[in-house]
GUFI-525003 format. One record per residue (C-alpha): residue in one letter; x, y, z. Coordinates in steps of 0.02 Angstrom, whole numbers, plus 32768, in hexadecimal, padded with zeros to 4 digits. Example, Ala and Ser with C-alpha at 12.3 -4.5 7.8 and 13.67 -1.06 7.14 Angstrom:
<nodes>
NODE_A_8267_7F1F_8186 $
NODE_S_82AC_7FCB_8165 $
</nodes>
This chain:
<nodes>
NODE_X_7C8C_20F1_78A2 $
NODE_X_7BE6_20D3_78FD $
NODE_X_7B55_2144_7917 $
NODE_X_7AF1_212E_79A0 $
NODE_X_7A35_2133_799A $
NODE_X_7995_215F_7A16 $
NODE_X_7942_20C4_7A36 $
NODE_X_78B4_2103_7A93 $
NODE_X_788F_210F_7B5D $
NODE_X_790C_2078_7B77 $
NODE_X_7979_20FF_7B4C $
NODE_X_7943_2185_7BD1 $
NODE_X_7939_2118_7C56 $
NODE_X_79F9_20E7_7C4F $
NODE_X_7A29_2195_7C39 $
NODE_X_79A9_21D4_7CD8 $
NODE_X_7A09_212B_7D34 $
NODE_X_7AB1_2176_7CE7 $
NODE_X_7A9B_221F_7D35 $
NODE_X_7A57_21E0_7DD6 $
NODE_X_7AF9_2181_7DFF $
NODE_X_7B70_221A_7DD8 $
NODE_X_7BA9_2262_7E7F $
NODE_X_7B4E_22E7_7ED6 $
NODE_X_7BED_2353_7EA6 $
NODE_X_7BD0_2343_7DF5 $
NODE_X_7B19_2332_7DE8 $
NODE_X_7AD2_23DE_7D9F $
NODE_X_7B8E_2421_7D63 $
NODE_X_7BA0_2447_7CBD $
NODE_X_7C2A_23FC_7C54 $
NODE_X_7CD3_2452_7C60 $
NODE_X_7CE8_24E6_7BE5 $
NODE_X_7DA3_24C0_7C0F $
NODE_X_7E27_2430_7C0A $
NODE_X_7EDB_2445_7C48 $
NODE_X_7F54_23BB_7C8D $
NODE_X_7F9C_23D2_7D56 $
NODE_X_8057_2420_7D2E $
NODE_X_801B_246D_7C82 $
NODE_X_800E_2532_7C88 $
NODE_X_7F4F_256A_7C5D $
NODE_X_7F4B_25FF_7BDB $
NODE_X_7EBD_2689_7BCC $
NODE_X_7EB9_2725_7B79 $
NODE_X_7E35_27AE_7B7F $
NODE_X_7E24_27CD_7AC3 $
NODE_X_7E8D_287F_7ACF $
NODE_X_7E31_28BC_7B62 $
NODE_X_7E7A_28C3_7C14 $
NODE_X_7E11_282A_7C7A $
NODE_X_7E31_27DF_7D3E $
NODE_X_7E4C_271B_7D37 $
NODE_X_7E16_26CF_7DE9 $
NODE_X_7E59_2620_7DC9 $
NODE_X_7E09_25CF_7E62 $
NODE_X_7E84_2582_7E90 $
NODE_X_7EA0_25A4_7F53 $
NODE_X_7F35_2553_7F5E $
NODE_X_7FA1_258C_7ECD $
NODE_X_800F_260D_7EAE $
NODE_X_7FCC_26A6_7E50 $
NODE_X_7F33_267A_7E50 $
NODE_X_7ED9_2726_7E28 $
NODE_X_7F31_277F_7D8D $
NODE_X_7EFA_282A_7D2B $
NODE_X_7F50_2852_7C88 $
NODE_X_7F23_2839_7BD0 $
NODE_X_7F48_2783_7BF3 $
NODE_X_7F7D_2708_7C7C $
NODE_X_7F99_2656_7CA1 $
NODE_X_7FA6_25D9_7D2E $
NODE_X_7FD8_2528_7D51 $
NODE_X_7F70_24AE_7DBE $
NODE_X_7FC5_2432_7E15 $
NODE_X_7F34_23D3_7E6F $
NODE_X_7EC6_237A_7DEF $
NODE_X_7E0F_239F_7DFE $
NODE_X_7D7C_2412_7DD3 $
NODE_X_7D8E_24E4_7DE3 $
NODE_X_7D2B_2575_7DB7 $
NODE_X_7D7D_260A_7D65 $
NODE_X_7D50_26AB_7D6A $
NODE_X_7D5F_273F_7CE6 $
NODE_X_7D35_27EF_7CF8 $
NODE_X_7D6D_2888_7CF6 $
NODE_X_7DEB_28C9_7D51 $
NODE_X_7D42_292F_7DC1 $
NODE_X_7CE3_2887_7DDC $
NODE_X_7C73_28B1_7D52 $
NODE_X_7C3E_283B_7CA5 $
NODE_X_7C7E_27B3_7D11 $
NODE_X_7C59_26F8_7CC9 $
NODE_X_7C95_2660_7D19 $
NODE_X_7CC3_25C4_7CB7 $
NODE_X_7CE9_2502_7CEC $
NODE_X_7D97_24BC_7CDF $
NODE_X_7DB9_23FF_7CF2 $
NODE_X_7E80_23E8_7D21 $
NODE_X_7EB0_2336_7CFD $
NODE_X_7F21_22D2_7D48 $
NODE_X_7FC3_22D5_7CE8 $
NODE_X_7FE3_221C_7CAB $
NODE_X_808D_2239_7C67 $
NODE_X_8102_21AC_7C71 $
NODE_X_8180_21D2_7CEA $
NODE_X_822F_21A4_7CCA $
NODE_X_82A6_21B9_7D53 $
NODE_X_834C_21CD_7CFC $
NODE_X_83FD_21A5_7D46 $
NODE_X_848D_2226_7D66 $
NODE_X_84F4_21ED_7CD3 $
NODE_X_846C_2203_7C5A $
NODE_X_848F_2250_7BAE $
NODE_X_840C_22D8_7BA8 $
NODE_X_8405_22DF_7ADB $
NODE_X_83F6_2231_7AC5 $
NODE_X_837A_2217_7B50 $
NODE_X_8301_229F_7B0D $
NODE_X_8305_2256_7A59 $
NODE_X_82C4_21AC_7A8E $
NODE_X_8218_21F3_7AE2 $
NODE_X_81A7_222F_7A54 $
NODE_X_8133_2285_7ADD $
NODE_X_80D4_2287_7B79 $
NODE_X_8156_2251_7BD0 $
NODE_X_819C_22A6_7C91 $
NODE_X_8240_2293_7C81 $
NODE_X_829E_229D_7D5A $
NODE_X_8355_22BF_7D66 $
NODE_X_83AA_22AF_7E10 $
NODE_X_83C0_233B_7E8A $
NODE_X_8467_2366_7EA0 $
NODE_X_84A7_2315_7DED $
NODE_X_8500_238D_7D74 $
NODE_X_84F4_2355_7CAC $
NODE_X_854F_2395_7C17 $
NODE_X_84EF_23D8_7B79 $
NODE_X_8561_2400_7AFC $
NODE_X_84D6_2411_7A5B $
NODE_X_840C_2451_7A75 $
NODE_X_83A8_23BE_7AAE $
NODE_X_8313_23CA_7A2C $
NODE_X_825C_23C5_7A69 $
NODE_X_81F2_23A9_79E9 $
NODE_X_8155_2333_7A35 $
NODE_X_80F0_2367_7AB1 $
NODE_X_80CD_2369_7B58 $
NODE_X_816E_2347_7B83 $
NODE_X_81AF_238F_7C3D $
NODE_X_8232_2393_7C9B $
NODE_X_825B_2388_7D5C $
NODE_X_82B1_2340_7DEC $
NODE_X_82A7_22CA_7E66 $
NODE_X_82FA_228E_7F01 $
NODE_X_8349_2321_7F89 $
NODE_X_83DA_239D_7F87 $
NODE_X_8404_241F_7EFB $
NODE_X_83A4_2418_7E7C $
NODE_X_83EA_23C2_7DD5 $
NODE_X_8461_242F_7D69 $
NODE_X_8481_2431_7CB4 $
NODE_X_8524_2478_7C68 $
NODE_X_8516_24B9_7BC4 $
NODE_X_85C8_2499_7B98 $
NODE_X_85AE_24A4_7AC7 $
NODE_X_85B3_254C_7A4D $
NODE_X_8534_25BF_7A0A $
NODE_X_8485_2563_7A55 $
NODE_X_8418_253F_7AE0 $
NODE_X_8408_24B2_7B44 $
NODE_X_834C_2499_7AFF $
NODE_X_8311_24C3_7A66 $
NODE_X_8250_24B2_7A74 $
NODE_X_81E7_2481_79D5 $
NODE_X_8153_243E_7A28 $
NODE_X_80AA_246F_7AAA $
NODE_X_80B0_245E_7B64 $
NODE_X_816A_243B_7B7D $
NODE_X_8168_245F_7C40 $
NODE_X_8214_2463_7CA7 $
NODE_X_8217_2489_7D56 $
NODE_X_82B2_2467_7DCF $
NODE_X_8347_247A_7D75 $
NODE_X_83CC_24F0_7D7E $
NODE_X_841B_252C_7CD9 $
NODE_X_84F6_2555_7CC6 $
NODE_X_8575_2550_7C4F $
NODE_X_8634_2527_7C67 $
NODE_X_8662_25CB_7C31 $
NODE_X_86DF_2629_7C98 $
NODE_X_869F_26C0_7D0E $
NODE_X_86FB_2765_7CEE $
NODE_X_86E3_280B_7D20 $
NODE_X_8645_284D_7C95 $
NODE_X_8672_27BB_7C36 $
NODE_X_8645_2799_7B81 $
NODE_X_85B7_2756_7B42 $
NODE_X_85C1_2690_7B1C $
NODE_X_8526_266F_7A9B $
NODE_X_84E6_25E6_7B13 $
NODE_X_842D_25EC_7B5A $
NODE_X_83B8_2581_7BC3 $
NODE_X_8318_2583_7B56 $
NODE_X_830C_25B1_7AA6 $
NODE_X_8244_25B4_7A92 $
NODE_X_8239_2598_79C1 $
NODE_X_8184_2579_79C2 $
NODE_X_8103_252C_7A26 $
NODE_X_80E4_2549_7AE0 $
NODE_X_814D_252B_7B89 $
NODE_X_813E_2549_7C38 $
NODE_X_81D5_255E_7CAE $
NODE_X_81CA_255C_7D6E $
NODE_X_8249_256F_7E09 $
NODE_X_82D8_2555_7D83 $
NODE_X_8381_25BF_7DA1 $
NODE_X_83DE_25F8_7D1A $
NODE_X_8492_2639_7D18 $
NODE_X_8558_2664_7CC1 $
NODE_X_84E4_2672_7C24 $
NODE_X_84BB_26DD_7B9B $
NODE_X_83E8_26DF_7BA6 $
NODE_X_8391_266F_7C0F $
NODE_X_82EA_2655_7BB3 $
NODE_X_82DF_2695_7AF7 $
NODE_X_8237_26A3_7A7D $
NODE_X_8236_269A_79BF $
NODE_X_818D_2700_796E $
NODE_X_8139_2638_795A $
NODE_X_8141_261D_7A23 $
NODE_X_808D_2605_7A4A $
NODE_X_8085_260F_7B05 $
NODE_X_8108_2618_7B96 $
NODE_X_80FD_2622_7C55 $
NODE_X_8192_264D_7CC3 $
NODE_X_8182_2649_7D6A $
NODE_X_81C4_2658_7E0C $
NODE_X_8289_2639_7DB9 $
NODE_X_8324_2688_7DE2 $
NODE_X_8390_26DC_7D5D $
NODE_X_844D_26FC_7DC0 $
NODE_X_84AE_2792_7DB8 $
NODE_X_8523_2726_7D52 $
NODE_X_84C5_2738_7CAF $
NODE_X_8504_2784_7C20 $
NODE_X_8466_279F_7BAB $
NODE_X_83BA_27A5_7BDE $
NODE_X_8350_273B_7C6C $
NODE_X_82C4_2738_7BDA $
NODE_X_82BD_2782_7B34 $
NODE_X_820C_2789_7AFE $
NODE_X_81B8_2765_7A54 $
NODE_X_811C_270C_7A0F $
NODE_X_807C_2710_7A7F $
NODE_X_8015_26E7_7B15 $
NODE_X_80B1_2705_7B86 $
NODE_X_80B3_2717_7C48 $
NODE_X_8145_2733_7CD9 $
NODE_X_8102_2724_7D81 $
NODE_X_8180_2720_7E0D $
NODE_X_8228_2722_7DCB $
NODE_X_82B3_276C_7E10 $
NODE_X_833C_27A9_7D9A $
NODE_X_83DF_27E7_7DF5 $
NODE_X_8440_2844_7D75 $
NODE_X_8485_2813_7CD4 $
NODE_X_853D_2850_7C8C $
NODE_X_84F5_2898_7BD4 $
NODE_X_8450_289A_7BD3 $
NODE_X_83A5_28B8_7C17 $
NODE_X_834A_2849_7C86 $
NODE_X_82B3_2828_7C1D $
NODE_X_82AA_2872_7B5B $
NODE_X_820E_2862_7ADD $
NODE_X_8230_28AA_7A24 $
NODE_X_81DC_285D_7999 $
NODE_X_8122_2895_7948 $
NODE_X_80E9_27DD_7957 $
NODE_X_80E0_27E6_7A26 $
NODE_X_8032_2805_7A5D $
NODE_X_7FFD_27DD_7B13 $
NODE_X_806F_27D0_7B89 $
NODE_X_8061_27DB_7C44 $
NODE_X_80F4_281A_7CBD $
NODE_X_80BD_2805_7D7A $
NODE_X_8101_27F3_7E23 $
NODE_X_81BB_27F1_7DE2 $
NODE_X_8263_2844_7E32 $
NODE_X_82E9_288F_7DA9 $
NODE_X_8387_28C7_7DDF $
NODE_X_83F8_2924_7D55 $
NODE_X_84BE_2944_7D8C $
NODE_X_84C7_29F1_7DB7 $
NODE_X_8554_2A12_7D44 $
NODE_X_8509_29E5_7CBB $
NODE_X_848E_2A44_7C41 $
NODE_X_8409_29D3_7C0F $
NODE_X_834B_29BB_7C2C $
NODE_X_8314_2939_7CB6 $
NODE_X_8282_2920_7C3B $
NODE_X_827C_295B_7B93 $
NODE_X_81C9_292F_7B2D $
NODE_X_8212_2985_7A84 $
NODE_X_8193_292F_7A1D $
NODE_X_80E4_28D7_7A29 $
NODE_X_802A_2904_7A63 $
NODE_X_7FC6_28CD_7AFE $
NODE_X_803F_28C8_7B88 $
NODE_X_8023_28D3_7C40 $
NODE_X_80A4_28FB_7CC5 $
NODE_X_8078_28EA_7D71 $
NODE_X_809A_28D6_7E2A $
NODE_X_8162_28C6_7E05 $
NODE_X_8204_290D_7E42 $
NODE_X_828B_2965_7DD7 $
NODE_X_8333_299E_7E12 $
NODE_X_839D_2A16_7DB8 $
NODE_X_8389_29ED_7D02 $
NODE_X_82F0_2A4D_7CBC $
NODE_X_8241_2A18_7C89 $
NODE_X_8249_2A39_7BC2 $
NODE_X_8193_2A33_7B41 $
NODE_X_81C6_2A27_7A8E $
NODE_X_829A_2A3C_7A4D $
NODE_X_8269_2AEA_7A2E $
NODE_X_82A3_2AF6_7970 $
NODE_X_8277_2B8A_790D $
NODE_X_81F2_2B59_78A2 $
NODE_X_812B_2B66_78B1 $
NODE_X_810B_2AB4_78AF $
NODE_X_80B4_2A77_7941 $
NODE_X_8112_29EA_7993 $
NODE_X_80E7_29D8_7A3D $
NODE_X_8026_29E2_7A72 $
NODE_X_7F9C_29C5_7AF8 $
NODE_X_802F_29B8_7B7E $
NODE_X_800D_29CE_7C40 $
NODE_X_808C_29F1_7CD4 $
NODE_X_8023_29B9_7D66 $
NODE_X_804E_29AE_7E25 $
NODE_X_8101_2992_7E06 $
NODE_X_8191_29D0_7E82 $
NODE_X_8221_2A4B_7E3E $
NODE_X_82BE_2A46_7E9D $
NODE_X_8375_2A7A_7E87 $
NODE_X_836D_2B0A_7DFA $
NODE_X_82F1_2A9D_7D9D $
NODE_X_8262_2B04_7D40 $
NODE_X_81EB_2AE2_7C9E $
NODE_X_821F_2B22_7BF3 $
NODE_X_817E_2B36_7B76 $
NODE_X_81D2_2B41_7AC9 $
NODE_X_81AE_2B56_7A06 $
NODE_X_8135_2ADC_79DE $
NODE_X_80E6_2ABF_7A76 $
NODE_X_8020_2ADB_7A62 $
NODE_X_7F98_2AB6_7AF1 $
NODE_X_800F_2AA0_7B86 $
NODE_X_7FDE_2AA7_7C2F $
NODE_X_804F_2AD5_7CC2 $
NODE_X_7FE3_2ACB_7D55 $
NODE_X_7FF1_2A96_7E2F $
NODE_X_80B9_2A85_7E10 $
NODE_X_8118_2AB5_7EAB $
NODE_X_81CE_2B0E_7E6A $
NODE_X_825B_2B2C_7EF8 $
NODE_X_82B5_2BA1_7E8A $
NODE_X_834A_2C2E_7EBE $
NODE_X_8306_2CDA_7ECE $
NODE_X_8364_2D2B_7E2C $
NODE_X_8303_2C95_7DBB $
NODE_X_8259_2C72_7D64 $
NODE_X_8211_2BC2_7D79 $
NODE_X_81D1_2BD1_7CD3 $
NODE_X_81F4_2C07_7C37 $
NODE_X_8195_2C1C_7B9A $
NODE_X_81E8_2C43_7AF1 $
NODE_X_8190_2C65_7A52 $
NODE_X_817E_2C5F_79C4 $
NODE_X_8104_2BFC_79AA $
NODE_X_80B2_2BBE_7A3C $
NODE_X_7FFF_2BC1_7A61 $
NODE_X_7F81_2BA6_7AD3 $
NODE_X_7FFB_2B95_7B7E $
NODE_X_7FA6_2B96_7C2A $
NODE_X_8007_2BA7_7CC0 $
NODE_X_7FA6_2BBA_7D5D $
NODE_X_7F93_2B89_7E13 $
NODE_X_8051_2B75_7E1E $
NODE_X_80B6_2B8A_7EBA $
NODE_X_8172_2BDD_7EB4 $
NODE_X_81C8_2BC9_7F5B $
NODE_X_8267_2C3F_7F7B $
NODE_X_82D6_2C50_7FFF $
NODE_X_82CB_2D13_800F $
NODE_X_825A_2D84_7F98 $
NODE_X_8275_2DBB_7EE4 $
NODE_X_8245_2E1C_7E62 $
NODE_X_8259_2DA5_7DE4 $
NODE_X_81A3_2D69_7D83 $
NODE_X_8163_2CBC_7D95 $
NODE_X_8157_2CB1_7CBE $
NODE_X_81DA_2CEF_7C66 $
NODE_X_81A0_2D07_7BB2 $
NODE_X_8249_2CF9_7B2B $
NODE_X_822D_2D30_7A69 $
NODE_X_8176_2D86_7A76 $
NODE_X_80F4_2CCC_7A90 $
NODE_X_803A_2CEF_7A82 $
NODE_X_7FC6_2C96_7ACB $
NODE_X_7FFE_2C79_7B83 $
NODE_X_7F87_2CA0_7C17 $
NODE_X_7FCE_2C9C_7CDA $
NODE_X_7F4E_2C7B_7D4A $
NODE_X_7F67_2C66_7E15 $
NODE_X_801D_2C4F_7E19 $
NODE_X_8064_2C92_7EC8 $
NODE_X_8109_2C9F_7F18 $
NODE_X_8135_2C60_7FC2 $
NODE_X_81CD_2C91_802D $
NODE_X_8209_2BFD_807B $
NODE_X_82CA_2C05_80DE $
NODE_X_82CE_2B4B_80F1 $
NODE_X_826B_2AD9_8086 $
NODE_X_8200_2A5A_80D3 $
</nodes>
């Protein structure tokens, strides 16, 4: 290793010389506070307080966020300021982000490609392209255990389909950071019955690291994107889960976590999104629309365990909206949660149970029937519940009260919540 040394003025005068042929663009910028490659999601967190990311990016999707955390993905190289404040305007600081140009290799693979094999050659950094309109055959987890490995498409048509057609596994089992797949729609080869069984297949099993998913569909599956307590960071956005799968769209575990823009259709089983383990911390759930079957009694989004979760902007038919499993014990399991913004449709409504501590229910619109309450608190054990500001729309009036308290809870204040009778809804 070499050190460098100051050699007097000689010195200056290349560095003066140095800085006088920079660009006028760069001259008197400061070095980026942050690095992230184009098609890589960007990750920030607000240290357990509830910030506003401006991403400055004018031409990407998302690009202003509020929640506990948030993340984006650039996909023009190039300098960008990001903002962070609160969610007011206030405390706001601004920091530098260089996105680099993502110098991947890029492999353009064939339509008879064997996935497994193909993956296992690349040790990294490496775009992988299948053919649009190709199906391929997985019949054991492809393993992804380098990083900065993605996956897309090229060509036109439909997009590129892999059939899980193995046992007991997902298509990719992801060991690594930044594994990006965007493109690709997911299947198995099982047979389509009426509520069929579930199959133990999946598209993404998440075992540690981080991943980012875009414009993917997934379908005749059991859950489309799964976490294990060591996943590190995940983006899903703007994918489709079909009303043909069996499990969840995304079961949620581990940390720094965000769905922005999915739509979920219904599932046979289960719910459309489900987070219950004490690791999870952070997660972000904005701008999506869950559909439950109306015959069947499960949440549209259950958060049974886990702190620091924002829920915002999205749409839920039937299924409830469900903070903490509601067992009877006095163990706090489910904290600092907020219901912001979203729609309520269909005989959905929120249920605050057992183990729930600093929730906030607030700005929800609930199209509800007359004879129900859009939200329900049970205790024991619950504390420090806000629900204000909230909007119940009913087809003809009733009697019924916006909060219907089960079991004697403490600690829950109702603030500004009004009913509006509404024959036809807008």
């Amino acid at each position: 290793m070499t050190t460098a040394k100051f050699r007097g003025p000689l010195n200056v005068v290349l560095l003066l010389l140095f800085i006088a042929l920079l660009p006028a663009s760069v001259r008197g910028q400061s070095f980026p506070d942050l690095r992230v490659v184009v098609g890589n999601a960007l990750h920030l967190h607000g240290d357990e307080a509830i910030r506003t990311w401006d991403f400055g990016d004018a031409d990407g999707e998302f690009g202003e966020l509020t929640g506990y955390n948030a993340a984006h993905v650039y996909d023009k190289e190039g300098n960008y300021k990001v903002k962070e404040s609160d969610p007011d305007g206030s405390n706001a600081t601004t920091r530098l982000l260089r996105v680099l140009p993502d110098e991947r290799r890029v492999v353009k693979l064939p339509a008879d490609t064997d996935l497994v094999a193909v993956f296992k050659q690349f040790k990294g950094d490496t775009r992988l392209l299948l053919p649009c309109g190709a199906d391929f055959q997985v019949r054991e987890p492809i393993p992804i255990k380098f990083a900065n490995m993605a996956l897309g498409s090229y060509g036109e048509g439909l997009r590129p389909r892999i059939v899980h057609i193995g046992s007991r596994s997902a298509v990719f089992s992801v060991d690594a950071a930044n594994f990006s797949v965007s493109g690709i729609e997911f299947d198995t080869d099982a047979p389509l019955k009426t509520s069929p069984a579930k199959v133990t297949r999946h598209g993404l099993f998440i075992r540690s690291g981080s991943a980012s998913v875009r414009d993917c569909t997934f379908r005749n599956m059991d859950d489309g994107i799964t976490c294990s307590p060591r996943t590190i960071a995940l983006l899903v956005q703007d994918c489709t889960f079909t009303d043909e799968m069996r499990s969840c769209s995304v079961w949620i575990d581990g940390h720094d976590i965000v769905l922005l823009g999915n739509t979920s259709d219904a599932s046979y089983h289960e719910h459309n999104v489900r987070a219950s383990m004490p690791e999870i911390k952070r997660v972000l759930v904005h701008g999506n629309d869950f559909t439950r079957r109306p015959v069947r009694s499960k949440e549209s989004l259950t958060l049974r365990d886990g702190q620091w979760m924002y829920v915002s902007d999205n749409t839920f038919r039937y299924g409830w909206v469900q903070c903490s499993e509601g067992k009877p014990h006095e163990e706090t399991v489910c904290r600092h949660i907020v219901f912001d913004g979203n729609t309520l449709i269909e005989g959905a409504f929120f249920q605050i149970n057992p183990g729930a501590k600093d929730v906030r229910v607030t700005h929800n619109r609930i199209y509800c029937d007359p004879n129900t309450e859009p939200v329900h608190v049970t205790g024991p054990y619950v504390g420090d519940v806000l629900i204000n500001d909230n909007i119940r729309i009913v087809k003809s009036p009733t009697s019924k009260p916006f909060v219907q308290l089960h079991n004697s809870p403490v600690g829950v204040t109702e603030e500004g919540n009004r009913t509006v009778i509404q024959p036809v809804r807008e």
